[in-house]
C-alpha positions in Angstrom: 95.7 19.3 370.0 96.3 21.3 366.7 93.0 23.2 366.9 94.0 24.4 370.5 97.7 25.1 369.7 96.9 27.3 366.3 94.2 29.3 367.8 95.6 29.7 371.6 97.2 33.4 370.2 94.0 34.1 368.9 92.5 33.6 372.2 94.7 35.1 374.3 95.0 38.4 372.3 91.0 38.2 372.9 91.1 37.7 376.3 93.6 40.7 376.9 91.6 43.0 375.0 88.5 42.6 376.7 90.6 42.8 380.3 91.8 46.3 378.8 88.4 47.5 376.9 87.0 47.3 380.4 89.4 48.7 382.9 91.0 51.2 380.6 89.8 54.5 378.7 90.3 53.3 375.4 89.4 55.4 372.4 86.6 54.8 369.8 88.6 53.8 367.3 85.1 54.1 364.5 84.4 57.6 365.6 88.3 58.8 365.5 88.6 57.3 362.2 85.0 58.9 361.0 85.9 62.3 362.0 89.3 61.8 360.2 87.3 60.7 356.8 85.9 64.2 357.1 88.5 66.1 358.0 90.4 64.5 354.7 86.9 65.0 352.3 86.7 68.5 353.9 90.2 69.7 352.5 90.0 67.9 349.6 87.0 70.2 348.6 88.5 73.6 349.5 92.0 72.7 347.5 90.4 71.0 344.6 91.1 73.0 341.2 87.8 73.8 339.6 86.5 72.1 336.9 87.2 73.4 333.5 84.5 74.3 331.3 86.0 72.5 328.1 86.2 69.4 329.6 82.9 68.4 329.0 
């Protein structure tokens, strides 16, 4: 009875997102999160500060 009570949430919370992944437009969530890694390395490199030559 334990196994069924501790992962009934678990279960449920699977079952509903399948239900809406397949009747509903639901995002990508990889490619929104790729395309926001490259937005962020993108304006990292134009702001940077250059690199001095006596640091080395």
């Amino acid at each position: 009875m334990g196994i069924i009570r501790s992962s009934f949430s678990f279960i449920a919370g699977t079952a509903c997102g399948i239900y809406v992944a397949q009747n509903y437009n639901v995002p990508n969530i990889k490619k929104l999160v790729d395309s926001a890694f490259f937005v962020a390395k993108h304006v990292e490199e134009k702001y940077r500060k250059p690199k001095n030559k006596d640091d080395d």
